[in-house]
C-alpha positions as CSV (number, residue, x, y, z in Angstrom):
1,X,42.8,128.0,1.6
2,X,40.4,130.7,2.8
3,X,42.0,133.6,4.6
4,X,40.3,132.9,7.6
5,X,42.5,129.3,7.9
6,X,45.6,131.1,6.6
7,X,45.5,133.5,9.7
8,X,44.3,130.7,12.2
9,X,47.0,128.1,10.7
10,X,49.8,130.4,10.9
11,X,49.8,131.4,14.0
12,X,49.1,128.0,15.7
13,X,52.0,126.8,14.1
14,X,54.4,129.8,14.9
15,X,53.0,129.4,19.0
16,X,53.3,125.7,18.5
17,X,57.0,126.4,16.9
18,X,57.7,128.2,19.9
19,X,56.7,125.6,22.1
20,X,59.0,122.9,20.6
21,X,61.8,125.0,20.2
22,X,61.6,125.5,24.1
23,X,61.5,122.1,24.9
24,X,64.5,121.1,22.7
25,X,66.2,124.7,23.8
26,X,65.4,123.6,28.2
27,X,67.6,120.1,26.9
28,X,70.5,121.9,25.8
29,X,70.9,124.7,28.1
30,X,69.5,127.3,26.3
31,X,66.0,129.6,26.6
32,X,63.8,130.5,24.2
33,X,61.6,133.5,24.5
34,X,62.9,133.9,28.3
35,X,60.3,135.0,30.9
36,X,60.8,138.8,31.4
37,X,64.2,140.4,33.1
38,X,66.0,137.5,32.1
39,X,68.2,139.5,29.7
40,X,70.3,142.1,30.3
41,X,69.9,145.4,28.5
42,X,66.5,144.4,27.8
43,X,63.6,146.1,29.7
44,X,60.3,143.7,29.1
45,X,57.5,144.7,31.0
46,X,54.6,141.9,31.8
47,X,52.1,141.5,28.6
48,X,54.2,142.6,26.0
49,X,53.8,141.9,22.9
50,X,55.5,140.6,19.3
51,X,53.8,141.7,16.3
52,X,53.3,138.5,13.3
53,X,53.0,140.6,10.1
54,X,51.2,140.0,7.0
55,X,51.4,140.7,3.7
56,X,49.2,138.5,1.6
57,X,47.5,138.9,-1.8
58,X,44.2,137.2,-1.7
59,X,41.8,136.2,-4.8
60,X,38.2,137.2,-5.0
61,X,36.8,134.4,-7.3
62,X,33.4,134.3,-8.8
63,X,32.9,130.5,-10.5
64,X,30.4,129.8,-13.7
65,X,30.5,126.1,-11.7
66,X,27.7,124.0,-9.9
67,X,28.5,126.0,-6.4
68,X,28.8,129.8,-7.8
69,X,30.6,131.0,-4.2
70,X,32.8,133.5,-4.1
71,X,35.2,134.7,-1.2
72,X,38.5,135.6,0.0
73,X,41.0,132.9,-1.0
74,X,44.8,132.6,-0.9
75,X,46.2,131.5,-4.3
76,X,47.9,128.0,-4.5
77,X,49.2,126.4,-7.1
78,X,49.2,122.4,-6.6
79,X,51.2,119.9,-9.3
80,X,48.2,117.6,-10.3
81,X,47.3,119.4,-13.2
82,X,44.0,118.7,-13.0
83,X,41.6,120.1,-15.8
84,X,38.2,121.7,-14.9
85,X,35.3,122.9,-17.1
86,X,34.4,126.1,-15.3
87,X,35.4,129.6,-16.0
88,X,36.9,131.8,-13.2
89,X,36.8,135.6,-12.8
90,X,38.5,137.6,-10.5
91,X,40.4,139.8,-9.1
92,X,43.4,139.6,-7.2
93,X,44.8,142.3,-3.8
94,X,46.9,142.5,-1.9
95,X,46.2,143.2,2.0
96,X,48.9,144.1,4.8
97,X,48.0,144.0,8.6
98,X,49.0,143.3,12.1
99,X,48.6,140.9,14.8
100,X,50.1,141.1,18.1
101,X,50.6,138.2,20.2
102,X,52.2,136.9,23.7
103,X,53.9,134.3,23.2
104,X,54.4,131.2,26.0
105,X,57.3,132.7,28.1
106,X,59.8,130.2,29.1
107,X,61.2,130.0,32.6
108,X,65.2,129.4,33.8
């Protein structure tokens, strides 16, 4: 997986998280991620934002294979065990950042 997905999968599923766990929260009773000024002792103000952080080490691989590419990748490690011929060099960093996002706001 290519950085690029990692980012864009992540935060679809947390936003998508949040979504079901406010449908199955409105059925009990209960709010998740309340509209603003629903809590007390909590002073939200319109647009504000919660910060998904990241702290991934990525791979930059150079292949002796038929494709030769080379990019950003997120190591995996799968349990097929499959053998290949070609050589990999690279070099592995780690990279910390930031995103902030809105998410959906339930209502009472």
């Amino acid at each position: 997986m290519n950085l690029e997905e990692f980012i864009t999968e992540s935060l679809k599923q947390i936003i998508d998280g949040v979504r079901n766990a406010q449908e199955f929260a409105s059925a009990k009773g209960a709010i998740v991620a309340p509209s603003y000024g629903l809590l007390p002792g909590v002073q939200c103000e319109e647009g504000d934002n919660q910060t998904v952080m990241f702290n991934v080490a990525v791979t930059v691989q150079e292949s002796s294979g038929q494709d030769g590419q080379a990019g950003l990748r997120i190591p995996f490690f799968d349990a097929k065990g499959t053998l290949s011929s070609e050589q990999l060099t690279g070099t592995i960093s780690k990279i910390s950042f930031a995103i902030p996002i809105e998410l959906p706001v339930q209502k009472s």
